[in-house]
ZADO-1210 file (C-alpha; in nm, 4 decimals, padded with zeros to 6 digits):
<atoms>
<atom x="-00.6624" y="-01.3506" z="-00.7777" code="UNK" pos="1"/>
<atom x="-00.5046" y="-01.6517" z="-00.9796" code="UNK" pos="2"/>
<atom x="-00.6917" y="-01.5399" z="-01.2766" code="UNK" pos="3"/>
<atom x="-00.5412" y="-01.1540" z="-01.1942" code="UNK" pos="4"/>
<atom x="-00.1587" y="-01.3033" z="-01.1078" code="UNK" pos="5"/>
<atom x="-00.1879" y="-01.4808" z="-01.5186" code="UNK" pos="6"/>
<atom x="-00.2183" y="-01.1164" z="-01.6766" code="UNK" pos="7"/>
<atom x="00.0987" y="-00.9739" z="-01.6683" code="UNK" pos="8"/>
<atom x="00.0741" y="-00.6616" z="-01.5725" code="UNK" pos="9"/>
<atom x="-00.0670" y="-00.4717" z="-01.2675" code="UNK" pos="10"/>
<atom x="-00.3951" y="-00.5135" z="-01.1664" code="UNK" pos="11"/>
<atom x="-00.5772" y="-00.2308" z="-01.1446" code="UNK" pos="12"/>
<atom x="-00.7609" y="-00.0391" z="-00.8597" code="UNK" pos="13"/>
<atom x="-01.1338" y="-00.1722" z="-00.9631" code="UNK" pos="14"/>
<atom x="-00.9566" y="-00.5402" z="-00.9233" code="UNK" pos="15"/>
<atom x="-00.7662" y="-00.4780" z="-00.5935" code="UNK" pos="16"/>
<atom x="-01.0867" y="-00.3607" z="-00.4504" code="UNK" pos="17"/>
<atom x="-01.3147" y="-00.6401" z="-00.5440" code="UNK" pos="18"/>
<atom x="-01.0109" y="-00.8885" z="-00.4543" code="UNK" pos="19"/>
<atom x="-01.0508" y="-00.7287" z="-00.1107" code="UNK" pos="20"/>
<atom x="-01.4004" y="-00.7528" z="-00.0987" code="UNK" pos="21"/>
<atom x="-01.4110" y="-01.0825" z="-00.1753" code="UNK" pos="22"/>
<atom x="-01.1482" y="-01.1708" z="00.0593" code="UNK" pos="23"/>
<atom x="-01.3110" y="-00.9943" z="00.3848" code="UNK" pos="24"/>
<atom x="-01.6838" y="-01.1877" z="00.2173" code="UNK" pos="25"/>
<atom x="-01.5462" y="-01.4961" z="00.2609" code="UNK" pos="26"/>
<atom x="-01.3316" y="-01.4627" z="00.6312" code="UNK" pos="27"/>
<atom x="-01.4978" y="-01.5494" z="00.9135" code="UNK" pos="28"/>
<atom x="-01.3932" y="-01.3032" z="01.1556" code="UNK" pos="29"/>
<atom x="-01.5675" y="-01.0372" z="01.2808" code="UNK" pos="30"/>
<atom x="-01.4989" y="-00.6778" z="01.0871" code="UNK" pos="31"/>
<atom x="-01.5067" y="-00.3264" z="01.2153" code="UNK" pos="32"/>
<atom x="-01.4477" y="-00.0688" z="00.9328" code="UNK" pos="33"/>
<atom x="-01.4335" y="00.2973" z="01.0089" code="UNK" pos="34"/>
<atom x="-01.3185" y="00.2651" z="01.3718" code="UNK" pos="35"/>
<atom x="-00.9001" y="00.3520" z="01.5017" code="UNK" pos="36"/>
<atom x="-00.7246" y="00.1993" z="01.7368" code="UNK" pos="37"/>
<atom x="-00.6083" y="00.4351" z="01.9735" code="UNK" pos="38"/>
<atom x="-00.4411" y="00.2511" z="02.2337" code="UNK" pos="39"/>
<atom x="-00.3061" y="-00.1126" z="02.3282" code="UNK" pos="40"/>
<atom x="-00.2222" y="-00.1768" z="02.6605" code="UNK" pos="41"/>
<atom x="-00.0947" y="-00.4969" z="02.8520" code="UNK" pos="42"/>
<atom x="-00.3387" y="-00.6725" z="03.0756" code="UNK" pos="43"/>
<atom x="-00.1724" y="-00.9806" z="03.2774" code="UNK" pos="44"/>
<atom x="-00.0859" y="-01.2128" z="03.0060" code="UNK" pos="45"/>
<atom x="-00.2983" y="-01.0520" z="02.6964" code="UNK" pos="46"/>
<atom x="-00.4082" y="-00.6962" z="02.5630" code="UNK" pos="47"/>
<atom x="-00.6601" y="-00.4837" z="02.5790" code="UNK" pos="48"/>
<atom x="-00.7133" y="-00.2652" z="02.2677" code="UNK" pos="49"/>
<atom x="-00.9046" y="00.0782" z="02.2823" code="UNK" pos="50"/>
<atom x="-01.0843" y="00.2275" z="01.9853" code="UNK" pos="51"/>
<atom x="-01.1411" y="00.5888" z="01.9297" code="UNK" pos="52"/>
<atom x="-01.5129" y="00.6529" z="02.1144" code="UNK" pos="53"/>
<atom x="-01.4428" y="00.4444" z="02.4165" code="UNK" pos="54"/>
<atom x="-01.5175" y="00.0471" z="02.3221" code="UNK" pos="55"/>
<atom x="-01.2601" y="-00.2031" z="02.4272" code="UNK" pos="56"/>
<atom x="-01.1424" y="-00.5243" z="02.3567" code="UNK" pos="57"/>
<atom x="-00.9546" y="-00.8128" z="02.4750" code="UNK" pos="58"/>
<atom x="-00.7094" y="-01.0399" z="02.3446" code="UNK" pos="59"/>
<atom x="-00.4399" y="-01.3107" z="02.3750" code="UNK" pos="60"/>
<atom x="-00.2673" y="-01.1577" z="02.0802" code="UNK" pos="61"/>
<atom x="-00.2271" y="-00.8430" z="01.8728" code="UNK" pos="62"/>
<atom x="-00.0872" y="-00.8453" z="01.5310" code="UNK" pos="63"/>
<atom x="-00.0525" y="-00.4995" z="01.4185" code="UNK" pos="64"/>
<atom x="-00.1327" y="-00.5293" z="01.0181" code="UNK" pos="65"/>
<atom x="-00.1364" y="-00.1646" z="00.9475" code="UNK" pos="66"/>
<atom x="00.1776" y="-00.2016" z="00.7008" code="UNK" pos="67"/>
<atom x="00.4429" y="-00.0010" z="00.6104" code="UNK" pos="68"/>
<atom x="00.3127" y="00.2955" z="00.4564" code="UNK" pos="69"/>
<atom x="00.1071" y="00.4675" z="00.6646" code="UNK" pos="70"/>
<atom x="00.3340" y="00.7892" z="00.8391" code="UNK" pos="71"/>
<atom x="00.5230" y="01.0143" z="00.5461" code="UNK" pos="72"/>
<atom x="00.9021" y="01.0315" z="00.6306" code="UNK" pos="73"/>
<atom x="00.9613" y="01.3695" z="00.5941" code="UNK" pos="74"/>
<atom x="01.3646" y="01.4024" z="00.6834" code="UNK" pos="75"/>
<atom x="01.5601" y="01.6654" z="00.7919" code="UNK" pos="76"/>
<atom x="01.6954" y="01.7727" z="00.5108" code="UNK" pos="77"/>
<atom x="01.9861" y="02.1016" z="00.5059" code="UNK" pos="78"/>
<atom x="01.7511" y="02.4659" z="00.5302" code="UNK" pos="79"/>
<atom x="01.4308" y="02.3211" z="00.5136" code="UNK" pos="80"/>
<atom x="01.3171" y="02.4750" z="00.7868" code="UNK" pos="81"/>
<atom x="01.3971" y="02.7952" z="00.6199" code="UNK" pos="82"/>
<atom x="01.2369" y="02.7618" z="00.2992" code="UNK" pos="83"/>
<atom x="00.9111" y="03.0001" z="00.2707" code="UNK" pos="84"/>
<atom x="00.7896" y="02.8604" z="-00.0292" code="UNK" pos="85"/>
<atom x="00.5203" y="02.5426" z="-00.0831" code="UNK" pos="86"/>
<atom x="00.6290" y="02.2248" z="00.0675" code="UNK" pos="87"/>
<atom x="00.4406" y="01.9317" z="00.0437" code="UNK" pos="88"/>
<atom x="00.5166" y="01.5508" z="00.0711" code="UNK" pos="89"/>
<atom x="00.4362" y="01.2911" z="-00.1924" code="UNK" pos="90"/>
<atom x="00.1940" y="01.1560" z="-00.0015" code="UNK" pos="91"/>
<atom x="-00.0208" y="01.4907" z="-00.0677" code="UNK" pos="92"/>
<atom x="00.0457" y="01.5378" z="-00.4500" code="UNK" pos="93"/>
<atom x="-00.2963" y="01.4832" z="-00.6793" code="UNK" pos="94"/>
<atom x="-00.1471" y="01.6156" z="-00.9650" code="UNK" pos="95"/>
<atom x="00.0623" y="01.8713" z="-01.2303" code="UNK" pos="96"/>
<atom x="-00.2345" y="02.1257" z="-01.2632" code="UNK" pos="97"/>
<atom x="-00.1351" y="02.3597" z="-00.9526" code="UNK" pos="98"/>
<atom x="00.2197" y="02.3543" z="-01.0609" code="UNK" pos="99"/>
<atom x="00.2029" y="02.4594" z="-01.4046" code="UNK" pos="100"/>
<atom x="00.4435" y="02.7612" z="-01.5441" code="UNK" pos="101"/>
<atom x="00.6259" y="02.7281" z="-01.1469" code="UNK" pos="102"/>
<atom x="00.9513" y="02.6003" z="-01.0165" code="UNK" pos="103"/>
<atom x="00.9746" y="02.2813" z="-00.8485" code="UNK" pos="104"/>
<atom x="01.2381" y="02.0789" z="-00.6765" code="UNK" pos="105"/>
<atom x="01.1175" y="01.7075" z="-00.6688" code="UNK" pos="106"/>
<atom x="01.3732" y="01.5204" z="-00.3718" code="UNK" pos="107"/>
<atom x="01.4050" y="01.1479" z="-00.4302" code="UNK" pos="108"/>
<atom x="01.5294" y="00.8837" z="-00.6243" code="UNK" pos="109"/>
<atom x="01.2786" y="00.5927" z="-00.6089" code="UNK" pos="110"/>
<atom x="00.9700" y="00.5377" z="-00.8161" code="UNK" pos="111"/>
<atom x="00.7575" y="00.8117" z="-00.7009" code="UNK" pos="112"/>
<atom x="01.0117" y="01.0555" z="-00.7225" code="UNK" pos="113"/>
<atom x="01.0974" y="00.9901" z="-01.0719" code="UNK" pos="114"/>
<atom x="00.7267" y="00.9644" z="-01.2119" code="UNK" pos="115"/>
<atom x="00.6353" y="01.2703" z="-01.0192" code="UNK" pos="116"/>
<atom x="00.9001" y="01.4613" z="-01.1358" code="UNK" pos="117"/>
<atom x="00.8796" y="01.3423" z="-01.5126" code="UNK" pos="118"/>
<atom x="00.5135" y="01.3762" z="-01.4495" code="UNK" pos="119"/>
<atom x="00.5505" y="01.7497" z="-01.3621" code="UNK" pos="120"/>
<atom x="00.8381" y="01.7876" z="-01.6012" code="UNK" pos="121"/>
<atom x="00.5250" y="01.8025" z="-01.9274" code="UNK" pos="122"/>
<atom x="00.4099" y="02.1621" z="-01.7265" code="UNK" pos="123"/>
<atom x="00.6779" y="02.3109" z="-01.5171" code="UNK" pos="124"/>
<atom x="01.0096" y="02.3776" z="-01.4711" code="UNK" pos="125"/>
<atom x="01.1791" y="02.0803" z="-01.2475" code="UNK" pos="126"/>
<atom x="01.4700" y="01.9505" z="-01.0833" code="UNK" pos="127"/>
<atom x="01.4671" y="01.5969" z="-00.9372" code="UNK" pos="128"/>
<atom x="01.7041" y="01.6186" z="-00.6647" code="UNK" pos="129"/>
<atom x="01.8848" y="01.3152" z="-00.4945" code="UNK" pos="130"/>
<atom x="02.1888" y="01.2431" z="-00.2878" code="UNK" pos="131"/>
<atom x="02.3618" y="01.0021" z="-00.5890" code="UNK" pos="132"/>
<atom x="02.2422" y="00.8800" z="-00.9280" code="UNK" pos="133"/>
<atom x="01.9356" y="00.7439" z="-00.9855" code="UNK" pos="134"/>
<atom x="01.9344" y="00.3646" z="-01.0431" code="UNK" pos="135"/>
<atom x="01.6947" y="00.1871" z="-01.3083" code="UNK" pos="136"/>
<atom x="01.6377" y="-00.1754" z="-01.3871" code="UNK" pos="137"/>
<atom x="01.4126" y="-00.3036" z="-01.6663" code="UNK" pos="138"/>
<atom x="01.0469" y="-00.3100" z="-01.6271" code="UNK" pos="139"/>
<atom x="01.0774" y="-00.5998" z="-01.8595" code="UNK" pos="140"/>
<atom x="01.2966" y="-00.8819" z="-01.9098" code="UNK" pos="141"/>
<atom x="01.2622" y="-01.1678" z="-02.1868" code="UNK" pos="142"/>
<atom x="00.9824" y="-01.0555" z="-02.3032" code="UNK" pos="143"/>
<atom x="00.8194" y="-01.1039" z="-01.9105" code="UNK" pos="144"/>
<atom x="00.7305" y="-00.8686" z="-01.6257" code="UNK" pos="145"/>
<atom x="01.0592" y="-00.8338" z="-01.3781" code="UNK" pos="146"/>
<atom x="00.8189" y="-00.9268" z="-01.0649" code="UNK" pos="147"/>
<atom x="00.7653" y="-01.2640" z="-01.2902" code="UNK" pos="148"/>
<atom x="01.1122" y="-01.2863" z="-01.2890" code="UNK" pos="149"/>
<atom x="01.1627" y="-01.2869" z="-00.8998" code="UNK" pos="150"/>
<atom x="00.8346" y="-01.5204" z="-00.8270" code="UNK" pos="151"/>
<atom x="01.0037" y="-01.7818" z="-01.0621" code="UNK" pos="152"/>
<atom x="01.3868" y="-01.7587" z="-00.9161" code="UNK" pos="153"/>
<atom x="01.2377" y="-01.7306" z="-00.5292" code="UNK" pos="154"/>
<atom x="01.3897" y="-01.4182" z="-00.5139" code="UNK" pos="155"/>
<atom x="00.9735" y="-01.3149" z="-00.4286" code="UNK" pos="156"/>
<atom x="01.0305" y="-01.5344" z="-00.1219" code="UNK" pos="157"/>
<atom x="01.3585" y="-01.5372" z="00.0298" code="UNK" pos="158"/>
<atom x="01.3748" y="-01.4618" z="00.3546" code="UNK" pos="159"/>
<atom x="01.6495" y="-01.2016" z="00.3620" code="UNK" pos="160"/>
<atom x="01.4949" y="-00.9684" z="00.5680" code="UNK" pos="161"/>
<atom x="01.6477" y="-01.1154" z="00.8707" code="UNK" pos="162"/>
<atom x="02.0272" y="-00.9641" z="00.7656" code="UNK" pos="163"/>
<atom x="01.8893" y="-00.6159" z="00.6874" code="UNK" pos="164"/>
<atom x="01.8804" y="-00.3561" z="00.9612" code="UNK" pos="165"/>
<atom x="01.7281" y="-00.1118" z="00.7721" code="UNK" pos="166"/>
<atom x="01.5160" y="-00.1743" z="00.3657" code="UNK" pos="167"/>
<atom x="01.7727" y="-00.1498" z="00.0924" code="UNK" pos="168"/>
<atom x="01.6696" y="00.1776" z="-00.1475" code="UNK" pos="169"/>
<atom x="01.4868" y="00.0447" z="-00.4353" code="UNK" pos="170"/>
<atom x="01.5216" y="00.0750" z="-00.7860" code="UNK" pos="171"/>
<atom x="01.3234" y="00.2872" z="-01.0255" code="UNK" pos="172"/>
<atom x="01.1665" y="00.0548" z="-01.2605" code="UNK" pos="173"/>
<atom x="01.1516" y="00.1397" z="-01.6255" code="UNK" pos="174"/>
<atom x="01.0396" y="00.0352" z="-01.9283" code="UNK" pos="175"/>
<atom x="01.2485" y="00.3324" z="-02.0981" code="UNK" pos="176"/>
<atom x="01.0516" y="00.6199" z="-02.0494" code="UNK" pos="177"/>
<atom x="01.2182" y="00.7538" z="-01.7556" code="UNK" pos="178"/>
<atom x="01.5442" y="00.6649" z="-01.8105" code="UNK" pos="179"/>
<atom x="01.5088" y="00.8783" z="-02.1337" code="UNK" pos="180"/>
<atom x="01.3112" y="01.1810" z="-01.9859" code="UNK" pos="181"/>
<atom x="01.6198" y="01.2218" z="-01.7477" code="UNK" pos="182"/>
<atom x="01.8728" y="01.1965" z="-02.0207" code="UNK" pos="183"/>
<atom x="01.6769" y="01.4603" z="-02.1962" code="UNK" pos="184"/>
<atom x="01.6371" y="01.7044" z="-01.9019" code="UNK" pos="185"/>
<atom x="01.3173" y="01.6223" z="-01.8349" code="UNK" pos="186"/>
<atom x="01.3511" y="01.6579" z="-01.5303" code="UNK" pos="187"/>
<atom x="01.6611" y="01.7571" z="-01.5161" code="UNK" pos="188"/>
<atom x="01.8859" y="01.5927" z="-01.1778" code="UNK" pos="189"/>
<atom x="02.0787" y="01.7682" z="-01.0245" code="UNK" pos="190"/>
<atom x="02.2507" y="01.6893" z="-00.6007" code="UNK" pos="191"/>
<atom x="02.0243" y="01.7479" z="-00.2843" code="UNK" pos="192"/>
<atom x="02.0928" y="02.1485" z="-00.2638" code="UNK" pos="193"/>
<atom x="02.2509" y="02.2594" z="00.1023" code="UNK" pos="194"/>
<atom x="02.0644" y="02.5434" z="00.2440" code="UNK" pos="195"/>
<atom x="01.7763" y="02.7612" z="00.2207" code="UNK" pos="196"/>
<atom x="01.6672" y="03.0932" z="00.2604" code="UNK" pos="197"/>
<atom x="01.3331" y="03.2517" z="00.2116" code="UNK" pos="198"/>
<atom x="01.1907" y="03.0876" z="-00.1663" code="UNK" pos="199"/>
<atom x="01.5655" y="03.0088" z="-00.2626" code="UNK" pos="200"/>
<atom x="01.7673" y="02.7214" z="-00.2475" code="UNK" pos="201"/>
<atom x="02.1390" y="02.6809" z="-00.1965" code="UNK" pos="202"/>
<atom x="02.3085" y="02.4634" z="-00.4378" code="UNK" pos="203"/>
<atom x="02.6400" y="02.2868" z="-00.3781" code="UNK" pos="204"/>
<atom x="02.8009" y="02.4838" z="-00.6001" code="UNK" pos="205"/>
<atom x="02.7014" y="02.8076" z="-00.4141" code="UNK" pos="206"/>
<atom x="02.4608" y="02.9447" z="-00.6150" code="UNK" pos="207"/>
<atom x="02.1091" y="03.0409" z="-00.5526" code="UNK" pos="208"/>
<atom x="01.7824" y="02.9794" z="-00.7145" code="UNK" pos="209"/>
<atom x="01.4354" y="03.0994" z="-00.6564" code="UNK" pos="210"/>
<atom x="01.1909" y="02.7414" z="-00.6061" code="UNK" pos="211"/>
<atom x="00.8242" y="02.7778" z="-00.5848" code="UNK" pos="212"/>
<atom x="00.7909" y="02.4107" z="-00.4523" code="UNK" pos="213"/>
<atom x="00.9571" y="02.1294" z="-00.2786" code="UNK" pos="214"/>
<atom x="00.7893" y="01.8117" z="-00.2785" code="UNK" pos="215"/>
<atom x="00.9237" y="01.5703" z="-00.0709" code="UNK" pos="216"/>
<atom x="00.8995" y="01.1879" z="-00.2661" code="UNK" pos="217"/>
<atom x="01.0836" y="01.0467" z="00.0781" code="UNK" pos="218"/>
<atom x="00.8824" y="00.7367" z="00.1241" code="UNK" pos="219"/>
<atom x="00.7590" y="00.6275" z="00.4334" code="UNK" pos="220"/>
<atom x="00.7228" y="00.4641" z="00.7714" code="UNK" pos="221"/>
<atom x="00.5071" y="00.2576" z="00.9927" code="UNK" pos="222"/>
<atom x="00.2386" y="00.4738" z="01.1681" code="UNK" pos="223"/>
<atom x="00.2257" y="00.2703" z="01.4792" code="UNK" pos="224"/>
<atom x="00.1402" y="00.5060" z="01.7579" code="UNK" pos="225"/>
<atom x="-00.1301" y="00.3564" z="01.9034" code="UNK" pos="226"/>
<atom x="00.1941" y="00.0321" z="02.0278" code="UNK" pos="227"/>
<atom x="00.3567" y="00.3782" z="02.1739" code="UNK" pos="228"/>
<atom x="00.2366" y="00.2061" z="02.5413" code="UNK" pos="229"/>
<atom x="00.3718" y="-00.1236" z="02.5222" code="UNK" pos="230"/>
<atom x="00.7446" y="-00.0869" z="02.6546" code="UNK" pos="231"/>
<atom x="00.9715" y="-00.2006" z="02.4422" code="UNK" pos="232"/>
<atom x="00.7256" y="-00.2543" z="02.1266" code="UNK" pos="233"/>
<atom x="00.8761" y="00.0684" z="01.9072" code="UNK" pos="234"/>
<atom x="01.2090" y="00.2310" z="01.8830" code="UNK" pos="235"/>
<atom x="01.3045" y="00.5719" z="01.9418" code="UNK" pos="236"/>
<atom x="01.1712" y="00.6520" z="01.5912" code="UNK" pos="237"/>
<atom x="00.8455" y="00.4919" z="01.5941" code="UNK" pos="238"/>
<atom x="00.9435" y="00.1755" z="01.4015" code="UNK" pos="239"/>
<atom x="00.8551" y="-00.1531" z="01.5003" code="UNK" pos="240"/>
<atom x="01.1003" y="-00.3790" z="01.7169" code="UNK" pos="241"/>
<atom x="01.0592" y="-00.7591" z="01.5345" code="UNK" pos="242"/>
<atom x="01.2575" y="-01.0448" z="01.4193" code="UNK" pos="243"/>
<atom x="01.0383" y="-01.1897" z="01.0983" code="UNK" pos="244"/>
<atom x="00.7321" y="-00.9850" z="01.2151" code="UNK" pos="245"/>
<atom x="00.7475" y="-01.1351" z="01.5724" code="UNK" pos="246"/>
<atom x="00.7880" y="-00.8569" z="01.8625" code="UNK" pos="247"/>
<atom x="01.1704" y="-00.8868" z="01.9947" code="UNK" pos="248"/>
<atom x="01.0328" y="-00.8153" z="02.3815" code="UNK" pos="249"/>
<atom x="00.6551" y="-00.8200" z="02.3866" code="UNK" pos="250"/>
<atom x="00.5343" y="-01.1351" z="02.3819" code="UNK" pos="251"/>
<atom x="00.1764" y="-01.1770" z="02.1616" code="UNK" pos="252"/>
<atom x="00.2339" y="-00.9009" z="01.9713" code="UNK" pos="253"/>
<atom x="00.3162" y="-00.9736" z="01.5918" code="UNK" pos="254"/>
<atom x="00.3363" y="-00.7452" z="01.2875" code="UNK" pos="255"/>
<atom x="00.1978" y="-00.7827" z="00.8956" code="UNK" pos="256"/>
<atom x="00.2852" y="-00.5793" z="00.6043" code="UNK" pos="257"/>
<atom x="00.6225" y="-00.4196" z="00.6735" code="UNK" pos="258"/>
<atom x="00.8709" y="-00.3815" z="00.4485" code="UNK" pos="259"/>
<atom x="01.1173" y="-00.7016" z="00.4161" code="UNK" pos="260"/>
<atom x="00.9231" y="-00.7704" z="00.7567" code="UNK" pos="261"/>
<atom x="01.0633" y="-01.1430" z="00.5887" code="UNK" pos="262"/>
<atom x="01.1135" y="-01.1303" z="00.2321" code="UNK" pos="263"/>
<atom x="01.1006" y="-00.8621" z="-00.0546" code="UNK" pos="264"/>
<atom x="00.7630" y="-00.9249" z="-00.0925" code="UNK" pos="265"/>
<atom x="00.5916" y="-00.8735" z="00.2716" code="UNK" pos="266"/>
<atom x="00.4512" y="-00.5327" z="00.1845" code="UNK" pos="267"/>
<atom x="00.2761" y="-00.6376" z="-00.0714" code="UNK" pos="268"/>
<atom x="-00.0350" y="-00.8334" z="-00.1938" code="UNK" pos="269"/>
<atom x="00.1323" y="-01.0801" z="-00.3333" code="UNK" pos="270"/>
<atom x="00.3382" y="-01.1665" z="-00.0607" code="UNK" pos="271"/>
<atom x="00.1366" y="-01.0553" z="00.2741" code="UNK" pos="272"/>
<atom x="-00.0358" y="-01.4088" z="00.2760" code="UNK" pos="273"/>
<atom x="00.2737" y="-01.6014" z="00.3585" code="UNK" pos="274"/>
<atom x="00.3909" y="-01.3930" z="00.6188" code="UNK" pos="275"/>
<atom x="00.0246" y="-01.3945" z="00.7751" code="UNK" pos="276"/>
<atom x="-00.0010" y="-01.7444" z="00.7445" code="UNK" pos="277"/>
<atom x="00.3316" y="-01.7901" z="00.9276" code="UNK" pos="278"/>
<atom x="00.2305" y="-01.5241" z="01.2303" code="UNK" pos="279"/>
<atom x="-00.0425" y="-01.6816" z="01.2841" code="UNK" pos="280"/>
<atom x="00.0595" y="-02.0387" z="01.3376" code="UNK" pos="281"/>
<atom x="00.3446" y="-01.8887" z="01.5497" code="UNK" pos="282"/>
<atom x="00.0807" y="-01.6890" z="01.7833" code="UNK" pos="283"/>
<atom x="-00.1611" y="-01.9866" z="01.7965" code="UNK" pos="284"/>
<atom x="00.1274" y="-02.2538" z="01.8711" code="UNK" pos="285"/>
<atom x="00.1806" y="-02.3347" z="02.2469" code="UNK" pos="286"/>
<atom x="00.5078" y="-02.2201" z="02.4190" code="UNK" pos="287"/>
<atom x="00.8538" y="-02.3620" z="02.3214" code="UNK" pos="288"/>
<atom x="01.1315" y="-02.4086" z="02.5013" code="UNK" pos="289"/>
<atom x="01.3689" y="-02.1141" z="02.3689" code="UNK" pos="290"/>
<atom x="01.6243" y="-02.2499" z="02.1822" code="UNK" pos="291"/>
<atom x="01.9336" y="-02.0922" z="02.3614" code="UNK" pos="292"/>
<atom x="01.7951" y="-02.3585" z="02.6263" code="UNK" pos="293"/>
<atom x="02.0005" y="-02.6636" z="02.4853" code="UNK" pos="294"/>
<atom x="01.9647" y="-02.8862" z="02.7718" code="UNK" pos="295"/>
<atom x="01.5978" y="-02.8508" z="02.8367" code="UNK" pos="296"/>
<atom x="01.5478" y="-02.8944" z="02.4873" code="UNK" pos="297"/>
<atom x="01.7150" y="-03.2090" z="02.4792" code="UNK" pos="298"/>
<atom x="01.4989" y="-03.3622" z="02.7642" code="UNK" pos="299"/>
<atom x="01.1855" y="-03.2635" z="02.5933" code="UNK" pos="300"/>
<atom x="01.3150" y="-03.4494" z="02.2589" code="UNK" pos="301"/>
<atom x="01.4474" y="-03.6836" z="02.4172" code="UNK" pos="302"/>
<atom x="01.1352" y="-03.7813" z="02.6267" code="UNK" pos="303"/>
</atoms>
């Protein structure tokens, strides 16, 4: 991976794989590939986690590393429900080829709404469609890669995701392409439209248009249903309850991979290892004296 972080620029599926592989070669824990967790369930003072097909295990702890990305947000958006034409979410798109020559509204302003849009743009006709303008920043800075940029700074590493109730809306990053394809009409961008009926949207303006396709480039969530019977382990929506990856009311239960679960990088490769690292000391470490506990605090110290 050090030899992968000095090329600057992404590493490419081939590499992530054999990074992987190499990782999982060298842990010693015991793996289980193709099974799903379909249940965890308190059991006195530890877990019990069922897998799809009956088998059950038991543990102390349960970190739940599934990530951010694994549930497509698909929002409610105005007359949706009444559209009759092709909906799909990002999540589903493979390619241009079934949309050529057809009208398509592309909702979104992050990364994969852009390049899908600019992507479909070369075939059919195509409106990206977002709430406000579409923000870039530079690919490239300096003559490095931006992510080089925040590992150097500590931006990377910051732990900022402790004062943000919900992930900021990222950027589309650009090394000019995009930027110019929208200026050009390619897609063209245009606000979020307001209703639907049948295969025709309503613009703000009034007016209707006949769509062929709405693909949704919304993002995502956590897919965490299988923590749905551990009171107090999800919200309302699904999403995990945490402080820094740490479960806010069950005790031994600990996320991995969510999005500024600590700092901008958690979701990533780059960054998973610290937060892992950090979990995992936290789970293993014997019970402290809570901190709102001054007094008993100060005898332990003190003694």
């Amino acid at each position: 991976m050090d030899d992968l972080a000095d090329r600057d620029r992404y590493p490419h599926r081939d590499e992530v794989v054999a990074y992987l592989t190499a990782y999982a070669d060298r842990s010693d824990a015991e793996i289980r590939t193709g099974c799903r967790v379909s249940a965890v369930r308190r059991t006195g003072t530890g877990f019990e986690v069922e897998l799809e097909g009956g088998d059950r295990l038991s543990a102390r702890a349960v970190v739940a590393a599934s990530g951010t990305f694994g549930r497509p947000h698909r929002p409610a958006l105005p007359g949706l429900e009444e559209f009759t034409g092709q909906v799909l979410h990002a999540a589903d798109y493979r390619s241009p080829a079934p949309f050529t020559g057809r009208r398509v509204v592309v909702v979104g302003a992050g990364n994969s709404a852009v390049q899908i849009a600019v992507e479909l743009a070369e075939t059919a006709r195509v409106t990206l469609a977002t709430r406000g303008p579409v923000k870039f920043v530079a690919q490239r800075a300096l003559g490095r890669d931006l992510h080089f940029w925040l590992t150097r700074t500590g931006l990377d590493t910051a732990p900022l995701g402790r004062f943000l109730s919900r992930p900021p809306a990222q950027p589309v990053l650009d090394d000019g392409r995009y930027r110019a394809a929208l200026a050009a009409g390619q897609p063209e961008r245009r606000p979020l439209f307001t209703g639907a009926g049948g295969t025709k949207l309503v613009r703000p303006d009034g007016q209707r248009e006949e769509v062929d396709a709405i693909v949704l480039a919304t993002g995502y969530r956590p897919d965490l249903p299988y923590l749905a019977r551990l009171d107090g382990a999800l919200d309302a929506e699904g999403d995990p309850r945490h402080r820094e990856g740490l479960a806010t009311n069950v005790p031994g239960l600990a996320f991995v991979g969510l999005e500024w679960q600590r700092s901008l990088s958690s979701h990533s490769l780059r960054g998973v290892g610290r937060d892992a690292e950090r979990i995992a000391w936290r789970l293993a470490a014997p019970s402290r004296t809570p901190v709102t506990d001054l007094p008993a605090l100060v005898r332990r110290v003190s003694t």
